[in-house]
C-alpha positions as CSV (number, residue, x, y, z in Angstrom):
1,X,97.1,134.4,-72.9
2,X,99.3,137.6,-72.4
3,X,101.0,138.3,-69.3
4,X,102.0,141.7,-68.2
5,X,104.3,141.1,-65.3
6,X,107.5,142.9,-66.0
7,X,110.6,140.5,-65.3
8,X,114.3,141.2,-66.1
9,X,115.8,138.6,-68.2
10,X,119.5,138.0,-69.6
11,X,119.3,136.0,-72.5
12,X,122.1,134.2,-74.4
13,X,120.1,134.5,-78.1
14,X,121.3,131.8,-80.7
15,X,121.2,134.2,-83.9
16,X,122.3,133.7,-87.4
17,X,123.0,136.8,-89.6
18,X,125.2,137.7,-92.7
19,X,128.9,138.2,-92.3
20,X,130.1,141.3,-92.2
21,X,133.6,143.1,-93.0
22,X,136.1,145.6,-91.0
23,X,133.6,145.9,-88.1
24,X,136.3,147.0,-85.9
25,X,138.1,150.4,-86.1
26,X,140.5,150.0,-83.6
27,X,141.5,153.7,-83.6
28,X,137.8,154.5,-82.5
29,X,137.8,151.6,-80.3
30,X,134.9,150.4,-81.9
31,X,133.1,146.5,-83.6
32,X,129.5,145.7,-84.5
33,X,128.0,142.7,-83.9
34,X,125.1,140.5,-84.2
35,X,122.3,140.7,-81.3
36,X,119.5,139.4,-82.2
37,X,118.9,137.2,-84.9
38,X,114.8,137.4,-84.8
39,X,114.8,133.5,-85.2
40,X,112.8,131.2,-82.4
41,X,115.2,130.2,-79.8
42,X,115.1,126.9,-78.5
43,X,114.7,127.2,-74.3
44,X,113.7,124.9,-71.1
45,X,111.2,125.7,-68.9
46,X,112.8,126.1,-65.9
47,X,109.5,125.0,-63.8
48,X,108.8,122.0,-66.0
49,X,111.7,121.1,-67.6
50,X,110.4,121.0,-70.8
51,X,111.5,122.6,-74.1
52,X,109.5,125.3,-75.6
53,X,110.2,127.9,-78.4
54,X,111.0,131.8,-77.6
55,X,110.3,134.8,-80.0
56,X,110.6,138.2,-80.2
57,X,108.4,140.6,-81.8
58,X,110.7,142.8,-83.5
59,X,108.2,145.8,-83.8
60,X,107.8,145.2,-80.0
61,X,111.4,146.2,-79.3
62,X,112.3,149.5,-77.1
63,X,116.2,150.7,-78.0
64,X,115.8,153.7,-76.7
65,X,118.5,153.1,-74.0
66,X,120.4,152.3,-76.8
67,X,119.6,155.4,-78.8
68,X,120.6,158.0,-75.6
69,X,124.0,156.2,-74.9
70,X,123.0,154.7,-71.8
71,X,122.8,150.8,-72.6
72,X,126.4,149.4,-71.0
73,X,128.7,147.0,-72.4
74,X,129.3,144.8,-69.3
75,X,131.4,141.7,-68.9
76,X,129.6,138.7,-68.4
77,X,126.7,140.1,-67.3
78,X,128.3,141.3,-63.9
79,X,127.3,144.5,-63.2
80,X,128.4,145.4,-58.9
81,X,131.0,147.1,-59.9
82,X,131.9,150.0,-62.0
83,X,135.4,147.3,-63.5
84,X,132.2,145.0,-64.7
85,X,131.4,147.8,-67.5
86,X,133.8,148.2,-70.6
87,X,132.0,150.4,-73.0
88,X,129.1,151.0,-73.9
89,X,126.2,150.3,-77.3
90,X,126.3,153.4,-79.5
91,X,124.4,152.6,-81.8
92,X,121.6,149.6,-83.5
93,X,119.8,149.1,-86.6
94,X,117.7,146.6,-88.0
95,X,118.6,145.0,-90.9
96,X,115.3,142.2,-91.7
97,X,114.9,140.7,-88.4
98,X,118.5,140.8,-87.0
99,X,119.3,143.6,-84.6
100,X,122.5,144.9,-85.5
101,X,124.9,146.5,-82.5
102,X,127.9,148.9,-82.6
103,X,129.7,149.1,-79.4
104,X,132.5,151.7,-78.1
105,X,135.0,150.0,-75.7
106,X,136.8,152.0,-72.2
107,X,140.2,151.8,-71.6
108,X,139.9,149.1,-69.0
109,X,141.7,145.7,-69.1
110,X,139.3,143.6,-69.7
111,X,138.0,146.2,-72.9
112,X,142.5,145.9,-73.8
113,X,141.9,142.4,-74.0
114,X,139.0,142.3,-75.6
115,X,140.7,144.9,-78.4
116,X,143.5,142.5,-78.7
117,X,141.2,139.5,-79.3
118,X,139.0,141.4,-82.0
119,X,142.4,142.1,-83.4
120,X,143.6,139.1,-84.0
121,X,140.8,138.0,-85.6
122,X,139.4,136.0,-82.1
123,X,135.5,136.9,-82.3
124,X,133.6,137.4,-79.1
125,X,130.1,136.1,-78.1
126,X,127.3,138.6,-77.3
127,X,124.6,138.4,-75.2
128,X,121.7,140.8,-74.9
129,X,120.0,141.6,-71.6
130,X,116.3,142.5,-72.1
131,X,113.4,143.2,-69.9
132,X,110.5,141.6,-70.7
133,X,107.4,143.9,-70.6
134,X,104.5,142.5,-72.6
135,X,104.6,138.3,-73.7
136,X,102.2,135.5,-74.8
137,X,102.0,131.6,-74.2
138,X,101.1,129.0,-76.5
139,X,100.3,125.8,-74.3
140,X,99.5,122.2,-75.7
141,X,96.4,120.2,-74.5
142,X,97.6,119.5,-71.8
143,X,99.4,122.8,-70.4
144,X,102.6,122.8,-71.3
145,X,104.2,125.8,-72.6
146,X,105.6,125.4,-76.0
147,X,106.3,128.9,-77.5
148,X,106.5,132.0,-75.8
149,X,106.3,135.6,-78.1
150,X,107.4,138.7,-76.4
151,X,105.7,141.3,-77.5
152,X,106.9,144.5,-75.8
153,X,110.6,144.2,-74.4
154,X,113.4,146.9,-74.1
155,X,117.1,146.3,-74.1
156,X,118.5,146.7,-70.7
157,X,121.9,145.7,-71.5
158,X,124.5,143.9,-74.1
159,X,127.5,141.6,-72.7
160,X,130.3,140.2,-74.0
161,X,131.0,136.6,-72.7
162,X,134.0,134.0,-72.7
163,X,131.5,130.9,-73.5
164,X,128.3,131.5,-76.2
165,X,125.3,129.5,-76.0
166,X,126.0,128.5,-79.8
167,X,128.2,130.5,-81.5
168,X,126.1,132.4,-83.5
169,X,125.7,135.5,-81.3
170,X,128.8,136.9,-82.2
171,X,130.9,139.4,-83.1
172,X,131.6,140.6,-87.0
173,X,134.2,139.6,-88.8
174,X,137.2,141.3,-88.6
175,X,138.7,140.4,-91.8
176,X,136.9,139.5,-95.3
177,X,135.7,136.0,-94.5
178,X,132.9,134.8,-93.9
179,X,130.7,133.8,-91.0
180,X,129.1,130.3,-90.5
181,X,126.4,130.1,-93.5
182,X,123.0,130.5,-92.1
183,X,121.8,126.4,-92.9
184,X,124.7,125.4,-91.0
185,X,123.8,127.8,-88.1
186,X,120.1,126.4,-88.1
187,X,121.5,123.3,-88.3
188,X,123.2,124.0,-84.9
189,X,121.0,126.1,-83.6
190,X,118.1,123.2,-84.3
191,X,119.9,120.6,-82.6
192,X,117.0,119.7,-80.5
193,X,118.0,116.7,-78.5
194,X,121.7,117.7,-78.2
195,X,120.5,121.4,-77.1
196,X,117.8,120.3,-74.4
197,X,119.9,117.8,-73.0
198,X,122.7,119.9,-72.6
199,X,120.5,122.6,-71.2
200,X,118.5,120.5,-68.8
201,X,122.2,119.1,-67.2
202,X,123.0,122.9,-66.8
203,X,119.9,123.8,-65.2
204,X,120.1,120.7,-62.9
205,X,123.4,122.0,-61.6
206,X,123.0,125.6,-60.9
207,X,120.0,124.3,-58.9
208,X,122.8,122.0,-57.0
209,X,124.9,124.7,-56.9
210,X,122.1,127.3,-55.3
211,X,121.2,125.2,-53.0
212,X,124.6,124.2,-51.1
213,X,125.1,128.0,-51.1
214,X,121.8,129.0,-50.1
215,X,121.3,131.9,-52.7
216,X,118.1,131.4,-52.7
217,X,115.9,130.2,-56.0
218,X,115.2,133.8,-57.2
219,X,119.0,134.6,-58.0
220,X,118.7,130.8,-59.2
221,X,115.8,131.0,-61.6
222,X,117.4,134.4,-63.0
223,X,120.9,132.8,-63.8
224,X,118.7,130.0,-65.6
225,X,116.6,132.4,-67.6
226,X,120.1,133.9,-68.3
227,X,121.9,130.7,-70.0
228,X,124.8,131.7,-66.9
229,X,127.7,128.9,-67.6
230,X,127.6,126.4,-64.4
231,X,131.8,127.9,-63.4
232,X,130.9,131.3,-64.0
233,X,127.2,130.7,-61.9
234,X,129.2,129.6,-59.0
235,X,131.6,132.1,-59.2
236,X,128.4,135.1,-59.4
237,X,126.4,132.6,-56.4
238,X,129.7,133.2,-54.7
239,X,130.0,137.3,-55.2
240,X,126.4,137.4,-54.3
241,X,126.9,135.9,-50.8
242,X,129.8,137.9,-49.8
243,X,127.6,141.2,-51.0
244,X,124.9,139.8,-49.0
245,X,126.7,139.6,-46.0
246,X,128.9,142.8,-46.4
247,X,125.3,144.6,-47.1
248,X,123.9,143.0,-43.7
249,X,125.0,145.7,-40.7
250,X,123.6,148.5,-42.6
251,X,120.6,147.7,-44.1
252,X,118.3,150.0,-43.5
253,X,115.2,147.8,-45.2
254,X,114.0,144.0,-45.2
255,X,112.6,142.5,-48.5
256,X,110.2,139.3,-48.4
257,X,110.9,137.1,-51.0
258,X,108.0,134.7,-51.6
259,X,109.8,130.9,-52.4
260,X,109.4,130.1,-56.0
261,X,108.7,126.5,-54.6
262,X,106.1,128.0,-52.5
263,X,104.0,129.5,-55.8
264,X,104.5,126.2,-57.5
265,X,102.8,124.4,-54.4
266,X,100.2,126.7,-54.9
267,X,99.9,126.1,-58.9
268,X,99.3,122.5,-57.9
269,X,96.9,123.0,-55.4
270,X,94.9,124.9,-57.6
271,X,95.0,122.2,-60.4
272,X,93.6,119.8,-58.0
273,X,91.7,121.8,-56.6
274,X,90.0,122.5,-60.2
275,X,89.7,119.7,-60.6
276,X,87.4,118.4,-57.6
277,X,85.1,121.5,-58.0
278,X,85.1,122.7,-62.1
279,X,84.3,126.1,-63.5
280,X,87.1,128.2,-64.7
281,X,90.5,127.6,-63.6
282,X,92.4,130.1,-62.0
283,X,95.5,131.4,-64.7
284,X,97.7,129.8,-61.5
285,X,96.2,126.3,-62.3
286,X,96.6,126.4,-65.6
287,X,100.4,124.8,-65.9
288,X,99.3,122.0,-64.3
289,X,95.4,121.5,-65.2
290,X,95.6,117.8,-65.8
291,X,98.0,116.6,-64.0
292,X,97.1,112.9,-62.2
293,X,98.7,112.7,-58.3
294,X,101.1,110.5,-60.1
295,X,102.4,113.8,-62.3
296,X,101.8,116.2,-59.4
297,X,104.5,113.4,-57.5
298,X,106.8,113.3,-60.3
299,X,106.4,117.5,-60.7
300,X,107.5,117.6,-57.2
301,X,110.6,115.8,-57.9
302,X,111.5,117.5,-61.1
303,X,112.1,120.3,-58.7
304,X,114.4,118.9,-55.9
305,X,116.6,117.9,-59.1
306,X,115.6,113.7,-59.2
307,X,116.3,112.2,-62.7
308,X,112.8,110.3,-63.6
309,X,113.5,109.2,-66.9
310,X,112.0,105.5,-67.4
311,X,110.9,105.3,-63.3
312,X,107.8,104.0,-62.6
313,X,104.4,105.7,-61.2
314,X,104.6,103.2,-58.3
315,X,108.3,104.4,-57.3
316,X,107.9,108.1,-58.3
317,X,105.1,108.1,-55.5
318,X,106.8,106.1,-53.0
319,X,109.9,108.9,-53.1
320,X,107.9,111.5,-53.5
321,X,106.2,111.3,-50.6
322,X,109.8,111.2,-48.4
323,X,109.9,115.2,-49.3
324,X,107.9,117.6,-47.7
325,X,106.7,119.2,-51.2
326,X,104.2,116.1,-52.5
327,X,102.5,115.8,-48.9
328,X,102.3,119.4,-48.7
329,X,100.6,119.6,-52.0
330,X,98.0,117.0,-50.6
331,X,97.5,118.4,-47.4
332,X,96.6,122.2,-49.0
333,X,94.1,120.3,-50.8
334,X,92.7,118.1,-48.2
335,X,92.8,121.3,-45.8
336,X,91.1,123.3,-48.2
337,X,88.4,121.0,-48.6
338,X,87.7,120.3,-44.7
339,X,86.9,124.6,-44.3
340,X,84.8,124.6,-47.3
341,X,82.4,122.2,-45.8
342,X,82.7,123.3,-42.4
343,X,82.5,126.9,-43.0
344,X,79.2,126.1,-45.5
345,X,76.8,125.2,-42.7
346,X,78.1,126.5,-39.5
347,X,76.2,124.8,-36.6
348,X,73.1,127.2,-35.7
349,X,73.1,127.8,-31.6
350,X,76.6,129.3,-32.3
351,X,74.7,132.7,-33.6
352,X,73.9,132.9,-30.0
353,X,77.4,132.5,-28.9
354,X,80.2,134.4,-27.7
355,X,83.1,133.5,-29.7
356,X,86.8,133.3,-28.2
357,X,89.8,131.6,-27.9
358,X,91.7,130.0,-25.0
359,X,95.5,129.8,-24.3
360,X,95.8,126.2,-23.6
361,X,93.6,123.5,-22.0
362,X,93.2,124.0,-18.4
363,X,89.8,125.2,-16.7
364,X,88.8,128.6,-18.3
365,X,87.6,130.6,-15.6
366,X,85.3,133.7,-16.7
367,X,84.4,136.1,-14.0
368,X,81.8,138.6,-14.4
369,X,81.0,141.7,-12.9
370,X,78.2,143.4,-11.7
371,X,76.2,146.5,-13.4
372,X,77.0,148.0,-9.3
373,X,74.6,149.9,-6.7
374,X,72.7,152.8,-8.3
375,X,73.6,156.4,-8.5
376,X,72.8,158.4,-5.0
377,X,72.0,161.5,-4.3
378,X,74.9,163.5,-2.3
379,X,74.2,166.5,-0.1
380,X,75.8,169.6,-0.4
381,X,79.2,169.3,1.5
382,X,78.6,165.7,1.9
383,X,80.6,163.1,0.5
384,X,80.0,160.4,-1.8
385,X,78.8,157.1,-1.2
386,X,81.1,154.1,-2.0
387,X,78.9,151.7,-4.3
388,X,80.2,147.5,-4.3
389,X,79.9,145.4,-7.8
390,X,78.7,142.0,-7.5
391,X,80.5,139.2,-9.8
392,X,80.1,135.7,-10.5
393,X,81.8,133.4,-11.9
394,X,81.7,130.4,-14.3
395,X,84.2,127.6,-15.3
396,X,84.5,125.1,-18.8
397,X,87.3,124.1,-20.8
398,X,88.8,123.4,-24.6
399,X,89.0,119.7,-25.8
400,X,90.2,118.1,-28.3
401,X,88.4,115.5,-30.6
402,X,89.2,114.2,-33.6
403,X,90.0,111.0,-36.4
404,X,92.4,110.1,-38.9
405,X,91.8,109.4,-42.4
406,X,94.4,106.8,-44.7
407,X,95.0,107.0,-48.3
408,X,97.2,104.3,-49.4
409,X,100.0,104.6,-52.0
410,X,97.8,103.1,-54.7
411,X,94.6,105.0,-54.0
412,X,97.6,107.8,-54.8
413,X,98.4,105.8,-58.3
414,X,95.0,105.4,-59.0
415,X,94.7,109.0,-58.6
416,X,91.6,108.8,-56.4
417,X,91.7,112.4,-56.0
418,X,88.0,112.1,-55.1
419,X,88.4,110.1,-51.7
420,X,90.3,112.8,-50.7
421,X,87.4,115.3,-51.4
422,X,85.2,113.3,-49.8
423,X,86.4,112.0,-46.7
424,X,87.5,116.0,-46.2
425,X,83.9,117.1,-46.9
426,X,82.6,114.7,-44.6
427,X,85.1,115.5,-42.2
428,X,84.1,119.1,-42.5
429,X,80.6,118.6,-41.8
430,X,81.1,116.4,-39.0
431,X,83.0,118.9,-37.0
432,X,79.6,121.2,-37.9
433,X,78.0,118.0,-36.6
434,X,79.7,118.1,-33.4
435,X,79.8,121.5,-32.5
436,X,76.2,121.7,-32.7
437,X,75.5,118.4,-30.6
438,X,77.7,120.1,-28.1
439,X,76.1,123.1,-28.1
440,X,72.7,121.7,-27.9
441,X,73.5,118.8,-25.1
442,X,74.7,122.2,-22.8
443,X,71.3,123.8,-23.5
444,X,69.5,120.7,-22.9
445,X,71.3,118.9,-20.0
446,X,69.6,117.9,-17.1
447,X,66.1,116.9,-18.6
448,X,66.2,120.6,-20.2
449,X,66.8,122.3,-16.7
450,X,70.5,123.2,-18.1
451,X,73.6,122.5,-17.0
452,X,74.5,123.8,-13.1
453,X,75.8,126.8,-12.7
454,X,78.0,128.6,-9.9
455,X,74.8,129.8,-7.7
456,X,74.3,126.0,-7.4
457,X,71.1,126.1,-10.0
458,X,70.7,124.7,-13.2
459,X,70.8,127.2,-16.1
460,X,66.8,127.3,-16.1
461,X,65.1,128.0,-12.6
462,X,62.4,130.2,-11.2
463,X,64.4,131.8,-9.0
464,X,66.6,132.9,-12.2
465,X,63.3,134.5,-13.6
466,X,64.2,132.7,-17.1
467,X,61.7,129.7,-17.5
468,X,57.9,129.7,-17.8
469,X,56.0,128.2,-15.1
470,X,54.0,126.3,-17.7
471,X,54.8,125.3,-21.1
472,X,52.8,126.8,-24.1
473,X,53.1,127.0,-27.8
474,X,54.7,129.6,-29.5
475,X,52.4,132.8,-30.0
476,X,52.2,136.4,-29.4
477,X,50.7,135.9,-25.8
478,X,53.4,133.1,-24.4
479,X,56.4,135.7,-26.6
480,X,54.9,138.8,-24.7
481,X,55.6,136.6,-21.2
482,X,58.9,136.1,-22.1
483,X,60.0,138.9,-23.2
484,X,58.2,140.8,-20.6
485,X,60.7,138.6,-18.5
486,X,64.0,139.2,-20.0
487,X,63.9,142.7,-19.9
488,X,62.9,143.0,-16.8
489,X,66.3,141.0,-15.3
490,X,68.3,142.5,-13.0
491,X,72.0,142.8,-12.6
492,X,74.1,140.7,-10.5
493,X,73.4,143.4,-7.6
494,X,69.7,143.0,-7.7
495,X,69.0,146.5,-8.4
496,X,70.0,147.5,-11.9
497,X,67.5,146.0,-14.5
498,X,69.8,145.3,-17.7
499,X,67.5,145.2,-20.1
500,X,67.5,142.0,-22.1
501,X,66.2,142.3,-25.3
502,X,65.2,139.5,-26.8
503,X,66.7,138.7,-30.7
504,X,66.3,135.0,-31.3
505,X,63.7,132.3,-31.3
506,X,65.0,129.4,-30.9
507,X,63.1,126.0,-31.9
508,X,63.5,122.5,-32.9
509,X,62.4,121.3,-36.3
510,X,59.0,120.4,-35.4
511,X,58.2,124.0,-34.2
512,X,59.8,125.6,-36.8
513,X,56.5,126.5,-38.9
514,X,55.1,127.7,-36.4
515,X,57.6,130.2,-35.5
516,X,58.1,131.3,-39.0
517,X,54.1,132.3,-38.9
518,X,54.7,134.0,-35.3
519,X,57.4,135.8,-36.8
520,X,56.4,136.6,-40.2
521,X,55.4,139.9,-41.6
522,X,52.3,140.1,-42.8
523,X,49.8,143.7,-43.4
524,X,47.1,142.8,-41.2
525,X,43.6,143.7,-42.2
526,X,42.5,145.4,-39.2
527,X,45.1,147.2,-36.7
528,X,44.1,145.5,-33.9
529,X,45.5,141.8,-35.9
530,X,48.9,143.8,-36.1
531,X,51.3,141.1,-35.1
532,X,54.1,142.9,-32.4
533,X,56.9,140.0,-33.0
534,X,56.5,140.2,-37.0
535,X,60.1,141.2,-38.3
536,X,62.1,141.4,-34.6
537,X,62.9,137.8,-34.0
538,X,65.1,135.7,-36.2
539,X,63.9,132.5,-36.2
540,X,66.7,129.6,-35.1
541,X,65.5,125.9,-35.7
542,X,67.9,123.4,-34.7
543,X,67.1,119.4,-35.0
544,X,69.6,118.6,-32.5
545,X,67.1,119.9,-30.3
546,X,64.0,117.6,-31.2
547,X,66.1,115.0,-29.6
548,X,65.7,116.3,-26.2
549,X,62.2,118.4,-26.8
550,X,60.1,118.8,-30.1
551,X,58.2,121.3,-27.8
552,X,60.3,123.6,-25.7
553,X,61.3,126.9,-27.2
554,X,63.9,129.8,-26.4
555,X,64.2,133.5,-26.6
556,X,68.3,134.7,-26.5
557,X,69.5,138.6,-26.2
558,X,72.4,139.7,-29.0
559,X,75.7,137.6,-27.6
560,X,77.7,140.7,-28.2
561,X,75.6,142.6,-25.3
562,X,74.7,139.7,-23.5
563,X,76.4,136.3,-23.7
564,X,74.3,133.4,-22.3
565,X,77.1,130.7,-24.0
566,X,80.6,131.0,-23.8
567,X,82.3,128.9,-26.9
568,X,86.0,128.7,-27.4
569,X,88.6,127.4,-30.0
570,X,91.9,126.9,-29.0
571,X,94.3,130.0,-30.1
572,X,95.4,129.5,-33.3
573,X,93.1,127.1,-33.9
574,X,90.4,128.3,-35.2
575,X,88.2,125.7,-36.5
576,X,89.1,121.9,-37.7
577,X,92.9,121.4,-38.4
578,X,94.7,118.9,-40.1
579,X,98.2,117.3,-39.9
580,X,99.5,114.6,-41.9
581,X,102.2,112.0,-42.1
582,X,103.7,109.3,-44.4
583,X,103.4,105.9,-43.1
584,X,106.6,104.3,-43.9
585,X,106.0,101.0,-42.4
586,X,102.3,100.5,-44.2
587,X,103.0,103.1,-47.7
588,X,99.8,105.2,-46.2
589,X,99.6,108.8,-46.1
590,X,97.6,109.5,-43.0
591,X,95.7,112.7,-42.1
592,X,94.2,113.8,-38.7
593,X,91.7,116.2,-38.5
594,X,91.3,117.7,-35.2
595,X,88.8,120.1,-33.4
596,X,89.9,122.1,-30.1
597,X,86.9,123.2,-28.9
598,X,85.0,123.8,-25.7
599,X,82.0,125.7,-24.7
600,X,80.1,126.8,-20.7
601,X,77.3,128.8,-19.7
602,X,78.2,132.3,-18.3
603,X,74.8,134.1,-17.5
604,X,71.4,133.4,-17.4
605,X,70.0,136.5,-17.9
606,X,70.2,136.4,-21.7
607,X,68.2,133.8,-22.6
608,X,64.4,132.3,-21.4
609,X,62.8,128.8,-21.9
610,X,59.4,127.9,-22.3
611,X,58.9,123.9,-22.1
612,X,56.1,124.4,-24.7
613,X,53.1,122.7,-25.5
């Protein structure tokens, strides 16, 4: 698969190429050497660990900074200041697949010494500086990169460097001798177990290093890409503090680096993710698409630096789970999970909700005012009339409820990925569960009266004007009644009629056919058949409410223009959380799931009740 996300790499290439004679003028201040050798370079994931092969497409190649003098000759890479430069590449030509280099040196020092060096026959080590623009993966079975072909890259600059990463990328010879033959640069260059050892003990140590210094795993990463010896690293991490700091007072802009541990996290979570629901992975799964918890643990080691070889699956959990990344990983999923089964099926009397949040957990007071007096006429020369606004008020508060599921350390071995899945999704659906029993034991309460409200009345009286004085089934006759009573409700003064227009009809199970006929549209053969309710109410049928009724039926106004039901989530908690913990005294990895919720009635003059027949 290609990816087109440009990143700026410095690459020591191991190369090979045939020697060459009196590449140094010194009178010019010139030397050629060797670049790029075209063969596959042996290199470690730095986010696995593992080796893979890299390659460059030689038609691929952009030297155009090359070809307008402005590629530099820097010195190890360092490039903050303008001592760090000491020439530049004149020229470069292909010969086969190696990328030949002709470089003019300044007059600095470092360029004197480097003159000197080339002089007496010393050769230097090169390394090229590219920037990646176009590349494609090769993966294994199961994920794991093993060759990586750039296909569009540009040279961004060439150093010189005191320690090569094989010898090979080097400078021509000065004199008429020859270079290492190209079998016994393969045969270096192919070292596999020497190489990858060598490399993953480097890589393992800049990560040390970056972290006591906290550079921060960008600059990290980059230094790794960059084959940066572990002295030298330290002495750039160093540089880079102090220009950090120096840079602090007047910055005039703040960048936001996402944490490469962060995006890995996230890889993983996909993976498992994936895995629990199929279809096609996301390209951020794809490192990682079958890995067991037992890999995802030792994954999440590899990264804090932990040497794994020959530790057992049993031990790489236990120590995974004493970092905050392996946990993490779970709880993304787990969370992930519980809101995909909660948000699926939300609990239905909530579309005739207000939906809020409270502060905390104390008594949530909501007052509410009065439509006022009506308008009066004023005589000439006469003043106006002050009017009063009524109010009223009503009172409930935010709960909390909730359980705690256990997953032992060798459910975790086993990789029982599914009881995660479905303790979550059960989890989710019983917080869907209990929001609707709580909504429906409000509506209910007091043998279907209500709950009492601040007038000293339960929600559903006469003198209210919201409840039928006897129950009938749903039909356009007993519908006309109660609409004809909503919208004739006054305000809180007693004067101002508000309106109430009725939106839903609310049933339990065993009415719900017939409120679907009531409510559906059908052409009528004769106008007089015409059915005044077809296509204005949406139907609501909640089985919670055949507990208490399988008779009485509701009309509700919009909650946006007039709430009947109040229901609040804590702030910031919108919906079931979860928080989890390792059990060190039991090897159980423990996650609570927790609802803070609450709901109240606030008026009654949005909703009516018929006890039904």
């Amino acid at each position: 698969m290609e990816l087109t996300t440009p990143a700026t790499e410095r690459l020591k290439l191991s190369v090979a190429a045939p020697s060459r004679t009196q590449s140094l003028n010194r009178e010019a201040r010139t030397f050629k050497a060797v670049a790029l050798s075209g063969r596959p370079i042996p290199r470690v994931d730095p986010l696995t660990g593992g080796e893979f092969l890299l390659k460059f497409n030689t038609a691929g190649g952009d030297l155009s900074r090359i070809q307008n003098g402005t590629c530099p000759l820097l010195n190890s890479h360092r490039d903050g200041d303008i001592a760090d430069k000491i020439g530049y590449v004149r020229s470069a030509e292909w010969q086969g697949e190696a990328l030949i280099i002709e470089c003019v040196l300044n007059t600095s020092d470092a360029a004197e010494q480097l003159l000197g060096d080339l002089e007496a026959g010393i050769p230097a080590a090169v390394s090229l500086g590219v920037l990646l623009k176009r590349w494609q993966d090769d993966r294994d079975k199961n994920g794991r990169l093993t060759a990586r072909t750039v296909i569009e890259w540009s040279v961004f600059e060439i150093s010189v460097v005191a320690v090569p990463a094989d010898g090979a990328a080097v400078t021509l010879s000065l004199e008429d001798r020859r270079m290492h033959s190209q079998e016994q640069n393969q045969e270096k260059l192919f070292d596999a177990p020497a190489t990858a050892a060598a490399e993953r003990l480097r890589v393992l140590e800049l990560n040390k290093i970056g972290k006591s210094l906290g550079v921060g795993q960008e600059f990290v990463l980059r230094h790794v890409e960059a084959g940066t010896p572990v002295e030298e690293f330290r002495r750039q991490a160093q540089e880079h503090l102090v220009a950090q700091y120096e840079a602090t007072p007047t910055r005039s802009q703040v960048a936001i680096i996402t944490d490469e541990l962060d995006h890995r996290r996230e890889s993983l979570t996909a993976a498992l993710l994936h895995r629990l629901r199929g279809g096609e992975p996301p390209e951020i799964a794809k490192p990682y698409l079958f890995a067991k918890l037992s890999d995802v643990a030792r994954e999440c080691l590899k990264w804090r630096g932990a040497h794994l070889a020959g530790m057992s699956d049993s031990r790489v959990v236990t120590l995974a789970m004493s970092t905050s990344d392996f946990p993490n990983v779970l709880a993304n999923v787990a969370n992930k999970t519980l809101l995909d089964a909660y948000q699926a099926s939300p609990a239905v009397l909530k579309q005739i909700c207000r939906i809020t949040t409270a502060a905390d957990f104390k008594q949530r007071r909501v007052l509410r005012f009065g439509e006022g007096t009506g308008l009066q006429y004023k005589p000439e020369g006469a003043s106006y009339v002050y009017g009063s606004i009524g109010e009223q008020t009503s009172s409930y508060s935010v709960k909390s409820y909730g359980k705690i599921f256990a997953m032992t350390r060798e459910m975790i071995i086993n990789d029982d990925l599914g009881a995660i899945d479905q303790w979550m999704r059960a989890a989710g659906r019983l917080a869907v569960e209990f929001e609707a029993r709580l909504l429906t034991d409000l509506l209910t309460a007091n043998s279907g009266a209500g709950p009492i409200l601040s007038d000293g009345l339960p929600l559903f009286h006469p003198n209210h004007g919201n409840v039928a004085a006897t129950g009938g089934a749903i039909s356009v006759s007993t519908l006309d009644l109660a609409r004809g009573a909503m919208r004739r409700q006054k305000g809180l003064d007693g004067e101002v009629i508000i309106d109430a227009v009725p939106q839903f009809l609310i049933v339990p199970v065993a009415k719900q056919t017939s409120a679907e006929q009531v409510t559906a549209s059908i052409t009528p053969a004769q106008p007089d058949q015409a059915n005044p309710f077809s296509g204005r109410l949406t139907v609501l049928a909640d089985p919670h409410l055949d507990d208490a009724s399988t008779t009485a039926w509701y009309l509700a106004a919009d909650p946006q223009s007039l709430p009947t039901i109040e229901f609040a989530y804590l702030e910031g908690a919108q919906g079931p959380q979860s928080e989890q913990e390792w059990d060190f005294d039991t090897d159980t990895w423990k996650l609570k799931v927790r609802l803070d919720v609450g709901c109240g009635v606030v008026d009654w003059r949005g909703i009516f009740r018929n006890p039904g027949a």
